[in-house]
C-alpha positions in Angstrom: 19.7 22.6 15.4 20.5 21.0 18.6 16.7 20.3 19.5 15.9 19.3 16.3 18.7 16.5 16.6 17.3 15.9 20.2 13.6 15.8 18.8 14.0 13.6 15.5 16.4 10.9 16.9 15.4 11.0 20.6 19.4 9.7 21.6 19.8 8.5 24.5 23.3 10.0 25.3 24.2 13.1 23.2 27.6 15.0 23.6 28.9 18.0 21.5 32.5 18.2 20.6 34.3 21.0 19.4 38.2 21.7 18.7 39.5 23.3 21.5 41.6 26.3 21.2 45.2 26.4 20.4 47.5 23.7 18.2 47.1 19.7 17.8 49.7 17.0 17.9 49.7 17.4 13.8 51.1 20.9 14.0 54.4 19.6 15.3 54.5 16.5 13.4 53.6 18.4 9.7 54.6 22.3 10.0 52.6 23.3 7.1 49.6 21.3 8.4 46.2 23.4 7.2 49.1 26.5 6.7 46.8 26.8 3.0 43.6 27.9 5.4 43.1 31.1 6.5 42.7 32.0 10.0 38.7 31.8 11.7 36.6 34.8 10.4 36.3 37.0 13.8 33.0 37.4 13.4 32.8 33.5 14.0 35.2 33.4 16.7 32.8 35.8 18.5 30.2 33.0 18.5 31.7 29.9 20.3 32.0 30.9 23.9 28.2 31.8 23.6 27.1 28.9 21.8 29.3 26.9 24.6 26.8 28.7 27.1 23.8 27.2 25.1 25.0 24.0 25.0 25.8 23.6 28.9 22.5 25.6 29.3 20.6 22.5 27.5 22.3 20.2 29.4 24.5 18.5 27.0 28.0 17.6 28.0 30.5 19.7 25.9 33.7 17.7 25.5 36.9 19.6 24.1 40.3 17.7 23.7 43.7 19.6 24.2 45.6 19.3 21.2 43.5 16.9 19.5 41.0 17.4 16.9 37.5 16.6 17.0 37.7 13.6 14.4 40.1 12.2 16.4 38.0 12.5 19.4 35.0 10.8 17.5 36.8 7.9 16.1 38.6 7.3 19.8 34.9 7.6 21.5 33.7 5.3 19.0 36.5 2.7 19.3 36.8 3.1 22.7 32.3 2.5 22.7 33.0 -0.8 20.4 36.3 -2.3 22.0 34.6 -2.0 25.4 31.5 -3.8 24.1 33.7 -6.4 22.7 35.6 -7.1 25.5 33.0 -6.8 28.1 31.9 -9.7 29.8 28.9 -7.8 31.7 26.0 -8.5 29.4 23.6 -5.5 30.8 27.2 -3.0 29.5 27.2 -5.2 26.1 23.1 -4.0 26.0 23.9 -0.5 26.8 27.1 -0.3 24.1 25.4 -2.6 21.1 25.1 0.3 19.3 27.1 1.2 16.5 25.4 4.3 15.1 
């Protein structure tokens, strides 16, 4: 799926984020936060740390945030990518951050 991404949008940067282990910030805040979900399927569990291997293998940087989940990773990258751009007074950084997708 990875190569496919990599072949049909040709990105220029690509990172893959995943949760990392253990709880998030929202656990403390809301105790019965995602309590109505049952735990990961093992036989899923057994997959990550191998299709972390695949992922560093291609070359991809794999980001994972201690206690934070990955939309909040996302939406911070993102607005991190666009306040930069805005605030930037180097126009070859504006060019390198005008995008938006």
């Amino acid at each position: 799926m990875l190569r496919k991404l990599r072949e049909d949008y040709r990105p220029k940067l690509m990172v893959v984020i995943f949760d990392a282990p253990g709880k998030t910030f929202r656990d403390d805040l809301f105790p019965a936060y995602k309590a109505h979900r049952p735990p990961m399927p093992e036989d899923l569990r057994e997959q990550i740390e191998p299709l972390h291997a695949v992922i560093q293998a291609m070359g991809l940087p794999l980001l994972r945030v201690p206690e934070v989940e990955v939309a909040e990773v996302v939406v911070l990258g993102k607005t991190n990518v666009v306040e930069r751009r805005k605030n930037s007074r180097n126009h070859a950084l504006r060019q390198i951050l005008r995008r938006d997708g």
